[in-house]
C-alpha positions as CSV (number, residue, x, y, z in Angstrom):
1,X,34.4,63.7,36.5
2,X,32.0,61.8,34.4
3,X,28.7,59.7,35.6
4,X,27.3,57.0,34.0
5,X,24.7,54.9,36.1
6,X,22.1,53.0,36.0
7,X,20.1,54.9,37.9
8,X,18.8,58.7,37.5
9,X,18.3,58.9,40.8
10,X,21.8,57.7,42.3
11,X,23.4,60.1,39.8
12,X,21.4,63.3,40.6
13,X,22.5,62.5,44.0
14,X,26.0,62.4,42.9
15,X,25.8,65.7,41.3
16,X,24.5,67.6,44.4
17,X,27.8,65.9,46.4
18,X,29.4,67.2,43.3
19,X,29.1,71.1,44.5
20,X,29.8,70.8,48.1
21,X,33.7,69.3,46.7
22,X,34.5,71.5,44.3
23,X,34.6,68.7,41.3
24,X,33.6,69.3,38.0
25,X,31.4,67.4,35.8
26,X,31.9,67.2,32.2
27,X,29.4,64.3,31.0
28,X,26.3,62.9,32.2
29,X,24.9,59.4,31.4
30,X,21.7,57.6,32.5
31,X,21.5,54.9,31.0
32,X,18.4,52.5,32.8
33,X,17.4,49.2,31.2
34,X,20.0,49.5,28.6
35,X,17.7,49.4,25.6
36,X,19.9,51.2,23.4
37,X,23.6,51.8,24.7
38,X,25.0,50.7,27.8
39,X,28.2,51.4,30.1
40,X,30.2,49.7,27.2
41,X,29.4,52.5,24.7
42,X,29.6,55.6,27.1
43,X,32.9,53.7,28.6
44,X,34.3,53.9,25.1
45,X,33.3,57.6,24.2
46,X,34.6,58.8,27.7
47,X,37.5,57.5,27.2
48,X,38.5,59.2,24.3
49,X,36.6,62.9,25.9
50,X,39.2,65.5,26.6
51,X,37.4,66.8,29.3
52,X,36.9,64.0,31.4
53,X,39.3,63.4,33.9
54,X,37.7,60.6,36.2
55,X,34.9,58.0,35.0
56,X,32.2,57.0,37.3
57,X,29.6,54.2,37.3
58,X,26.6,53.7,38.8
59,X,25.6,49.6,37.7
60,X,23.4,47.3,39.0
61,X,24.2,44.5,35.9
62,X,27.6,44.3,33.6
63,X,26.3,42.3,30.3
64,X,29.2,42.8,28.3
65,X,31.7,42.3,30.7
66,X,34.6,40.7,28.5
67,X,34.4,44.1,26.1
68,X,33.7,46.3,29.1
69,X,37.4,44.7,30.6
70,X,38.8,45.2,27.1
71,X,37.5,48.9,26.6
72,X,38.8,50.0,30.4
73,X,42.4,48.6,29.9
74,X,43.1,50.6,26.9
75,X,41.5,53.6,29.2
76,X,44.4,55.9,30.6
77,X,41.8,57.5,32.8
78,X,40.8,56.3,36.6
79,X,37.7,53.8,36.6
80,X,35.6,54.0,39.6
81,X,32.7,51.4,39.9
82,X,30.2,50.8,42.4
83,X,28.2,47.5,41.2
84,X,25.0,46.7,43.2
85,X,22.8,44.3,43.1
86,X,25.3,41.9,44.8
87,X,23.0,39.1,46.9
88,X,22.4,36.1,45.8
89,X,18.9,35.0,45.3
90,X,19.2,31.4,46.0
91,X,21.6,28.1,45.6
92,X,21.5,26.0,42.6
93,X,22.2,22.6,42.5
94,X,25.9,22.4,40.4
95,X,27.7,19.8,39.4
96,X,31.0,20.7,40.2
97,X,33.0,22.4,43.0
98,X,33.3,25.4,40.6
99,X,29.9,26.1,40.2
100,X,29.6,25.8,44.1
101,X,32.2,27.7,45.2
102,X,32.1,30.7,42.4
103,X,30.3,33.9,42.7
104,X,29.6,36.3,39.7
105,X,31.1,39.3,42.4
106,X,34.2,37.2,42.5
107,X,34.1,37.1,39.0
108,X,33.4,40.9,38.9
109,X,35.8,41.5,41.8
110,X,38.3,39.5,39.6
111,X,38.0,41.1,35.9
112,X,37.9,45.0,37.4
113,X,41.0,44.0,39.2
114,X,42.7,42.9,36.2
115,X,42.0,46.2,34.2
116,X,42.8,48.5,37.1
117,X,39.2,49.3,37.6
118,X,38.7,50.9,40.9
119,X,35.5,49.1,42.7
120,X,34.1,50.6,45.7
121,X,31.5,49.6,48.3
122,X,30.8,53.0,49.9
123,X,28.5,55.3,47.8
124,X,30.7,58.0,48.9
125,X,33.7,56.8,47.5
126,X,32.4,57.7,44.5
127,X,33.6,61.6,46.0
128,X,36.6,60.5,47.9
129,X,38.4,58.6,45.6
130,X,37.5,61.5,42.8
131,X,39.2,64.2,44.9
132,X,42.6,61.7,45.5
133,X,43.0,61.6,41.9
134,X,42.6,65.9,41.9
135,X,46.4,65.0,43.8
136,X,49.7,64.4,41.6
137,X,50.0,60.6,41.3
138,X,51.4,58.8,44.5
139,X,54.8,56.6,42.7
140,X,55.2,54.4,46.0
141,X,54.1,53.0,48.9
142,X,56.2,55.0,51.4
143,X,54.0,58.0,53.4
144,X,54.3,60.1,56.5
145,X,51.7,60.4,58.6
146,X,51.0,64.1,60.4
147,X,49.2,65.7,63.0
148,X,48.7,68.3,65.5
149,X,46.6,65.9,67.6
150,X,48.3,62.3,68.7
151,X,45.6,60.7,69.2
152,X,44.5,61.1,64.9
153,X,48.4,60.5,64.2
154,X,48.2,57.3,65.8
155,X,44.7,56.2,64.3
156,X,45.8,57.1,60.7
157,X,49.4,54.8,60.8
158,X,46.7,52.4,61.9
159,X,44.8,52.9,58.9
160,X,48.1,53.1,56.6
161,X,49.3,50.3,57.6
162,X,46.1,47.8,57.0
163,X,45.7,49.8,53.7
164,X,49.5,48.7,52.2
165,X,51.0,52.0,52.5
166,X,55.2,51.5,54.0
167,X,55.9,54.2,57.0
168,X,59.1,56.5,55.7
169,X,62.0,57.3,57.5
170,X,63.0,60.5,57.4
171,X,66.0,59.8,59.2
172,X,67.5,60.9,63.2
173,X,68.7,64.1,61.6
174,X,65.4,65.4,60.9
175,X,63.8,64.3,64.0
176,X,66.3,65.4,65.9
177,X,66.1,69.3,64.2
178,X,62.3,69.1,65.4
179,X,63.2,69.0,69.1
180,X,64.6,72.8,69.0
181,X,61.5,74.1,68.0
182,X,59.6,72.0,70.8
183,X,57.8,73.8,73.7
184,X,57.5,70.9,76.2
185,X,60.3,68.5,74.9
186,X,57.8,65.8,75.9
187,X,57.3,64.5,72.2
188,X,59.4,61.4,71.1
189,X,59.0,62.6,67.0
190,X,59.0,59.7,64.5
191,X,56.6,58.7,62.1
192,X,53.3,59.2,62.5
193,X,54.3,62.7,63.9
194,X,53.1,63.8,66.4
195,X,53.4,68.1,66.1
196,X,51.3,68.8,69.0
197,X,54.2,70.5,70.9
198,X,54.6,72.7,67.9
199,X,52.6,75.6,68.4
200,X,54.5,78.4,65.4
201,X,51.8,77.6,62.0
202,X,55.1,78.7,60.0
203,X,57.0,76.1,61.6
204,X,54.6,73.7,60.5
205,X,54.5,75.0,56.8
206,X,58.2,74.4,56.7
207,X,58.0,70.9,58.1
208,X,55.4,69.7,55.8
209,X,57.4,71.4,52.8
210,X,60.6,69.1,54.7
211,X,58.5,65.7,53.9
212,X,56.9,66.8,51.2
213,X,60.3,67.5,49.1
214,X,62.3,64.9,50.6
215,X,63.3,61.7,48.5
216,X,62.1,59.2,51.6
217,X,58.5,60.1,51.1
218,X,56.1,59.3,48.6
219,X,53.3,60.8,50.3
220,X,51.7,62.4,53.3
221,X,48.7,63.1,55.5
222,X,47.9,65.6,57.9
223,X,44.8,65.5,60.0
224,X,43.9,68.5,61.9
225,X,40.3,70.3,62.8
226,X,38.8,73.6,62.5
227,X,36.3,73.8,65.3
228,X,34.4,76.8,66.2
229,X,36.6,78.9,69.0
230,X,36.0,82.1,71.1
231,X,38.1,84.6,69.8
232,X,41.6,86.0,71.0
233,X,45.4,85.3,70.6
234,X,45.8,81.4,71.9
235,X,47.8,78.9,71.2
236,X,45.0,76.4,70.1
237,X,43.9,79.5,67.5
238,X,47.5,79.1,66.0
239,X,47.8,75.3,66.4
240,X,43.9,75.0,64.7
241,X,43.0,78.0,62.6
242,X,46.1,79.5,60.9
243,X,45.5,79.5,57.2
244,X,48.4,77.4,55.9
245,X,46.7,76.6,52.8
246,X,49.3,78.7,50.0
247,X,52.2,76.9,51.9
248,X,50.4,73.3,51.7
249,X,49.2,74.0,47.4
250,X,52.7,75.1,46.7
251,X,53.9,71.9,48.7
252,X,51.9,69.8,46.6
253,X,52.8,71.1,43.3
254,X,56.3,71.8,44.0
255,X,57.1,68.3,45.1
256,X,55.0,66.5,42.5
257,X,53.5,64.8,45.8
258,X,49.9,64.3,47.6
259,X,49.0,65.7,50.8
260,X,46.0,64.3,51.8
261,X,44.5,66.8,54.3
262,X,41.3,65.5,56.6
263,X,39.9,68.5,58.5
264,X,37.2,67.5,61.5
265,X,35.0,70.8,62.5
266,X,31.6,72.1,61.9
267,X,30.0,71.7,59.1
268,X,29.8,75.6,58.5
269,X,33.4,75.4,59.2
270,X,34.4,73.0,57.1
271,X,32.3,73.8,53.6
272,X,33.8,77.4,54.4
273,X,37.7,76.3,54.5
274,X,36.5,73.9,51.3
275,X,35.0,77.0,48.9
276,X,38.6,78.5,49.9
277,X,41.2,76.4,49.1
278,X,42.8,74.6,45.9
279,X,43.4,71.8,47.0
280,X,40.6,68.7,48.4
281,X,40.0,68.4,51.8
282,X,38.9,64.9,53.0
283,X,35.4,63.9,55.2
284,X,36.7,61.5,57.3
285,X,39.7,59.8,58.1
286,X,39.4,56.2,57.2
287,X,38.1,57.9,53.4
288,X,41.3,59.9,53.1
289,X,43.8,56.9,53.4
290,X,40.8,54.7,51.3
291,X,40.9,57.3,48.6
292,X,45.3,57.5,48.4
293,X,45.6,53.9,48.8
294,X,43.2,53.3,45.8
295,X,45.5,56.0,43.5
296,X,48.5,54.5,44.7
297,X,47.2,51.0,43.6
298,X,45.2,52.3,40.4
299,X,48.9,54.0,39.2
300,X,50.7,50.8,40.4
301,X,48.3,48.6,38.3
302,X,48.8,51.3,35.3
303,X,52.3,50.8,35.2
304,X,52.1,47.0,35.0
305,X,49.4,46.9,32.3
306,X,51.8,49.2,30.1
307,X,54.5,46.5,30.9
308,X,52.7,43.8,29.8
309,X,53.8,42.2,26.6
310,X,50.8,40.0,24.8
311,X,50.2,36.6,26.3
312,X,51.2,33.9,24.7
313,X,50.0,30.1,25.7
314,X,52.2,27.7,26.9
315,X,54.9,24.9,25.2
316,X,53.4,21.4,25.0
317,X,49.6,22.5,24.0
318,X,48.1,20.3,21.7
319,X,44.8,21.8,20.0
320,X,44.0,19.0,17.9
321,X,44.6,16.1,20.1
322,X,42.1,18.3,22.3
323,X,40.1,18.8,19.8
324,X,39.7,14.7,18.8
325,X,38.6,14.6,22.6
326,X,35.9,16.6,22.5
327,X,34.4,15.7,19.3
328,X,30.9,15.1,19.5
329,X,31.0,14.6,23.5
330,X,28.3,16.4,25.3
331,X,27.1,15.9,29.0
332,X,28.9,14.7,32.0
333,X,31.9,13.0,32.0
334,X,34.8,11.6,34.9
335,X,38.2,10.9,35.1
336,X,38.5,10.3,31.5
337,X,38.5,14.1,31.4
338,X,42.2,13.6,32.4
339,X,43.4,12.4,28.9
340,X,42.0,16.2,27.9
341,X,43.8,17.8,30.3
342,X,47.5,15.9,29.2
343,X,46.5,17.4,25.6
344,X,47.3,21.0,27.2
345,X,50.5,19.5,28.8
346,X,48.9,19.1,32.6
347,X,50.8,16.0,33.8
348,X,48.2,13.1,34.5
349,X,48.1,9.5,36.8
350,X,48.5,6.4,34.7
351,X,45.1,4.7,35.1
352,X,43.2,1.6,34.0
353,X,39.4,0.9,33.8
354,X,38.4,-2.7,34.9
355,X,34.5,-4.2,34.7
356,X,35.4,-7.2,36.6
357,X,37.1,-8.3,39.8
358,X,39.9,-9.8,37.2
359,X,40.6,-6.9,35.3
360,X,41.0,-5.0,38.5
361,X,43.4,-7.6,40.2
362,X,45.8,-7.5,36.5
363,X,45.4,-3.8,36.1
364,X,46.8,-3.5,39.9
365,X,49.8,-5.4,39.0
366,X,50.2,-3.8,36.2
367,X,50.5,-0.2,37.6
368,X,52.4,-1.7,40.9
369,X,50.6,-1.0,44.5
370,X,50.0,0.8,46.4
371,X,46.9,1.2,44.2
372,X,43.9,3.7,44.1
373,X,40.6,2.2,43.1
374,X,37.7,4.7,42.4
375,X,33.9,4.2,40.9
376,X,33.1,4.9,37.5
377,X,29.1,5.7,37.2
378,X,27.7,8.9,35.6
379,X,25.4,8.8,38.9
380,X,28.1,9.2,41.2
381,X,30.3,12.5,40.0
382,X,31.4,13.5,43.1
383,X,32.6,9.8,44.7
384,X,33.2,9.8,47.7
385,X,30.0,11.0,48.2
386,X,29.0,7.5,47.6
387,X,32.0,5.2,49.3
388,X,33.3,5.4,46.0
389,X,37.0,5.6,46.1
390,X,39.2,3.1,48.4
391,X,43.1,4.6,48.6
392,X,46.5,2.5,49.6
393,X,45.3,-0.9,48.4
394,X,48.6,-3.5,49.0
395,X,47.7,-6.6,47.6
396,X,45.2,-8.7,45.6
397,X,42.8,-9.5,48.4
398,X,42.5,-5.8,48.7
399,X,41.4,-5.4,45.2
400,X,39.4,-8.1,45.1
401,X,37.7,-6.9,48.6
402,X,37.8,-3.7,47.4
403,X,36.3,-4.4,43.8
404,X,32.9,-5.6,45.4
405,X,32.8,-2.7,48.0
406,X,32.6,0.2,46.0
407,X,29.8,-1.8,43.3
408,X,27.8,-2.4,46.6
409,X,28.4,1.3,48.0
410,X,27.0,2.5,44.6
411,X,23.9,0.5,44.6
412,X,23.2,1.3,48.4
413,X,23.1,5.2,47.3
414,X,20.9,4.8,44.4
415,X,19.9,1.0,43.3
416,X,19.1,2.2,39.7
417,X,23.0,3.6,39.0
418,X,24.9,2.6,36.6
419,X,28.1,0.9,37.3
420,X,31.0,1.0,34.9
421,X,33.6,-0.8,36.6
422,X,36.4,0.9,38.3
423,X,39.4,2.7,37.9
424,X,42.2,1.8,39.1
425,X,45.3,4.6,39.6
426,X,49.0,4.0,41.4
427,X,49.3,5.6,44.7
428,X,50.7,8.9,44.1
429,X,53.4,10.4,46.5
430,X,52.4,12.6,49.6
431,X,52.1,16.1,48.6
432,X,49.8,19.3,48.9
433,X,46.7,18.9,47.8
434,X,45.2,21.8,45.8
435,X,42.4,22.8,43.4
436,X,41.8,24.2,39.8
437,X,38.3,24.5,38.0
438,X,36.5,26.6,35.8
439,X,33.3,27.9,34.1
440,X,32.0,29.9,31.5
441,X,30.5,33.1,32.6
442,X,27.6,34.8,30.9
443,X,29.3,38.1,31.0
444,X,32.9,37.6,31.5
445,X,33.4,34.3,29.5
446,X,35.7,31.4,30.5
447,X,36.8,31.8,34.6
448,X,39.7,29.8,36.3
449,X,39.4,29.2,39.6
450,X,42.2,27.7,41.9
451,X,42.7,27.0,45.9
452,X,42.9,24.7,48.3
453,X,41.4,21.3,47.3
454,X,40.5,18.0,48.9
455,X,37.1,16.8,50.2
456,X,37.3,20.2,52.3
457,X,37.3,22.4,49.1
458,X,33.5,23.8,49.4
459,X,33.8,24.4,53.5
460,X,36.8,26.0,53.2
461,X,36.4,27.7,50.1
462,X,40.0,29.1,49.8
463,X,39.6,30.0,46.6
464,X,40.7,32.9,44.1
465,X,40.3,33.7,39.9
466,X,41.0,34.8,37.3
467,X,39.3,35.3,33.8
468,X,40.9,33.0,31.1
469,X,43.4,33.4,29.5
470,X,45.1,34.0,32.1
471,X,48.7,35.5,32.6
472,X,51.3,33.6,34.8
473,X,51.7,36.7,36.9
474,X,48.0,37.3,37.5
475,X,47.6,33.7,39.2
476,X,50.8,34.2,41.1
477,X,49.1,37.3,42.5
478,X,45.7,35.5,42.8
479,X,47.4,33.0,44.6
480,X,49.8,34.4,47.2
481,X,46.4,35.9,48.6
482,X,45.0,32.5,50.3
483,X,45.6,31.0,53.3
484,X,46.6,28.0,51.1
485,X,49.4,29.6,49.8
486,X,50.9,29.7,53.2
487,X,50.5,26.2,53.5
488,X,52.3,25.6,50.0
489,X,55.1,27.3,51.5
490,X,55.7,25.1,53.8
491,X,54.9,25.0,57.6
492,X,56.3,23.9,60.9
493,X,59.3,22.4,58.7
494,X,57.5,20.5,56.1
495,X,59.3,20.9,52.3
496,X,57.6,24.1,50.1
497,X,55.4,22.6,47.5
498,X,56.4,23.5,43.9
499,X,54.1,26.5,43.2
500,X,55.7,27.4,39.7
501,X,54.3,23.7,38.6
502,X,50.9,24.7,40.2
503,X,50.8,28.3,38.7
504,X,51.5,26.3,35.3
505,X,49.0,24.2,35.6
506,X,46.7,26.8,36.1
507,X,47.5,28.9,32.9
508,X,47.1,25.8,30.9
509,X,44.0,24.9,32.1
510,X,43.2,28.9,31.9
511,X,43.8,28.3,27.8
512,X,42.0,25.1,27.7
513,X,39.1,27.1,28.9
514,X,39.4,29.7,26.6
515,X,39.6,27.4,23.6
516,X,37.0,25.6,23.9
517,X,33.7,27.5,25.1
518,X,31.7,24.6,25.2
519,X,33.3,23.4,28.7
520,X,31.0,25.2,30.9
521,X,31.8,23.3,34.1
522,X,35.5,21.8,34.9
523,X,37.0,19.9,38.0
524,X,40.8,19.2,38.3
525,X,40.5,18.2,42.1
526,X,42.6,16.8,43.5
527,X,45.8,18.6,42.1
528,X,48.9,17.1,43.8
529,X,51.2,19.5,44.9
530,X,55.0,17.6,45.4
531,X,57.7,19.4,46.9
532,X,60.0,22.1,45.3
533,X,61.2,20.8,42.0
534,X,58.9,17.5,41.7
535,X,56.1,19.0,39.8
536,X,52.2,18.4,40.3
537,X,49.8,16.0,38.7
538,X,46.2,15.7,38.4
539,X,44.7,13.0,40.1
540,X,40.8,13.4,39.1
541,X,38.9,15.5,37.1
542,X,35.4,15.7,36.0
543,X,33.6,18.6,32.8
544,X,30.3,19.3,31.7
545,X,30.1,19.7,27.9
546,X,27.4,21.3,26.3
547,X,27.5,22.3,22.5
């Protein structure tokens, strides 16, 4: 492997770790403050370094993070990142949902993702995950589980499973050779196996080489111990302390496959069996699956990225009607934000703005009611905050009622506001209501951010990312991991909402963000989600502009 990190310290440790596991280290970086080069530069150079296998940082700040994504995809080499320095040190006060609900580790956790950067949270890792990748790459997602002990076969298919891994079937035929060779017959064999009633070491050899070589499997385990024993000829000094390890290296390289082998025993035991072998031999457990599922994923990810074809924005984008928008605008600005948004093809309510109680009463006929009336005040950005937004009006008297009620709600939460009339909107149709924002990050650049939306949107925070501009599989992805998605989907018999429509609407606003850097805040909230086929359509939005 090679170290870069931001700390001498941290990496020193590393390198004692380093000759307990039998990993090499070609290059060494400490790069502190950053004066001169930083994880950017070294990235690059390791990268192209024929003798470095797996890249390793230590980094308490990312500064260039949109050419630090940039530099790692074109890396054919496993990432590994621990980033520290993750609590925050206070709130700020925000003016949008965005700014509220994002986090610059959701950010990080985000762009990492989407380069196939490997980030861990156990300082550790840094070891485990280095020895996976010493393995032939895992291709899929189906693995066997083994063990001479039940009791760790049934605690790693628990682990396999909550890490994504698929249990494979080796089929009755196998299981059913397994029971001549069983001394008790009281073992039910399936996957995880259980080989505890298998007491012949060369038995166990050939049954690894079985799953190992057969076209089911994808990977394996085997968990097993070497404790410290009395001497003699036992059946626990076969079961425990044969040396199988020729028969499980030739396994591994004959099948193209890894093994992932977790030995529990002394410590003098264990360092003894590691100085001996070719092969890694896993701490713990819940590391060993940690460490395959992250390969698996990292060679998954690999694949796609060399399947990707360059993005390309979407039909119906127009720049310069954009463009005419945003000329010389600066500051905060409502739902006029909306005739930006249907520049970039995001489908928009009709609306009307009306100073006076007349306006509002013609404008309402206009559009047809049921009618939506909401405050227009540059002191009242988020309005319902302030009573500012009255829905389902059905007639005039409404309007008219309604008119004077929201200009009195606005002067009851701040006298000196200024009141610009209302808006007045037609009652959309019931749908799903969801969320899409963005910001500008100092590192990363232009973020789009998408979830469940509402007046709910900051307790629930159900919200994912991606950095702009972003590709319609990446949001698909994003998406189907919130609880919202679910609820798009359609539950207890309500009609699925049309998520390709809401996916859309996210790319678009993903290039919008892109294109123009001087959005640094953006609120499309609520989007309206209509069933399967029907489309969505922004009902409010609100940006902050600053040149």
């Amino acid at each position: 492997m090679s170290i870069i990190s931001q700390s001498g310290g941290v990496a020193l440790t590393m390198l004692n770790y380093l000759y307990d596991e039998k990993i090499g280290l070609a290059k060494f970086a400490s790069i502190g403050n950053k004066l001169d080069l930083d994880e950017v530069d070294f990235l690059e150079y390791y990268g192209n370094d024929l003798q470095t296998k797996v890249i390793c940082l230590y980094l308490e700040s990312i500064t260039r993070g949109k050419k630090f994504i940039e530099i790692a995809k074109k890396i054919d080499k496993p990432i590994i990142v621990y980033k520290a320095n993750t609590t925050a040190a206070g709130e700020k006060a925000a003016m949008s949902h965005t700014a509220a609900l994002s986090s610059d580790e959701a950010i990080i956790d985000s762009a990492l993702m989407e380069a196939g950067i490997i980030r861990i949270n156990n300082f550790l890792d840094f070891m485990e995950v280095t020895k996976a990748f010493h393995l032939p790459a895992m291709k899929g997602r189906r693995i066997m589980v083994m063990s001479p002990a039940g009791g760790f076969a049934v605690m790693g298919a628990d682990l396999c499973e909550k890490a994504g891994f698929e249990f494979a079937d080796m089929g009755k035929e196998f299981y059913d050779s397994l029971k001549q060779f069983s001394n008790a017959g009281v073992i039910n064999f399936s996957n995880p196996l259980d080989m505890g009633d298998i007491y012949d070491p060369q038995l166990t050899a050939h049954v690894i080489y079985s799953v190992m070589h057969s076209d089911q499997v994808d990977g394996s385990i085997y968990i097993s111990q070497r404790p410290q024993m009395p001497q003699g000829d036992n059946v626990f000094q076969k079961l425990f302390l044969a040396d199988l390890s020729k028969e499980a290296w030739g396994s591994i390289l004959s099948a193209g496959k890894p093994l992932g082998i977790c030995l529990f025993g002394p410590t003098r035991m264990i360092q003894q069996t590691k100085r001996y072998v070719e092969f890694p031999i896993f701490n713990s457990l819940e590391e060993m699956v940690n460490a395959l599922a992250q390969q698996m994923k990292y060679h998954e990810n690999r694949r796609l990225l060399r399947e990707q074809k360059e993005i390309s924005s979407p039909p119906g984008i127009n720049r310069d009607s954009a463009k005419l928008w945003m000329r010389d605008k600066q500051g905060d600005y409502g739902e006029e934000t909306l005739e930006l948004l249907a520049a970039y093809g995001i489908t928009t309510t009709a609306s009307k703005t009306a100073l006076t109680t007349d306006e509002a009463v013609d404008h309402a006929g206009e559009l047809g009611f049921p009618i939506v009336m909401k405050v227009i005040s540059p002191d009242a950005l988020h309005k319902s905050d302030v009573g500012g937004v009255l829905l389902g009006l059905d007639n005039v008297e409404q309007v008219t009622g309604g008119f004077s009620t929201i200009r009195e709600n606005l002067f009851r939460y701040n006298k000196d506001a200024h009141f610009g009339g209302v808006r007045i909107q037609k009652m959309a149709p019931d749908g799903y209501d969801m969320f899409v924002g963005g910001r500008q990050d100092p590192s990363f650049g232009p973020v789009v951010f998408f979830g469940m939306g509402g007046i709910y949107v900051e307790v629930f925070r159900d919200i994912a990312n991606v950095i702009c501009p972003a590709r319609t599989e990446s949001v698909d992805k994003r998406l189907k991991t919130l609880k919202s998605a679910q609820v798009l989907e359609g539950l207890r018999g309500k009609t699925p909402g049309d998520v390709n429509s809401f996916i859309d609407l996210v790319v678009r606003t993903s290039f919008l963000l892109a294109d123009f850097p001087s959005i640094k805040e953006l609120d499309i909230n609520p989007v309206r989600v209509f069933p399967e086929g029907k489309g969505v359509i922004a009902l409010d939005a609100r940006v902050r502009l600053v040149l």
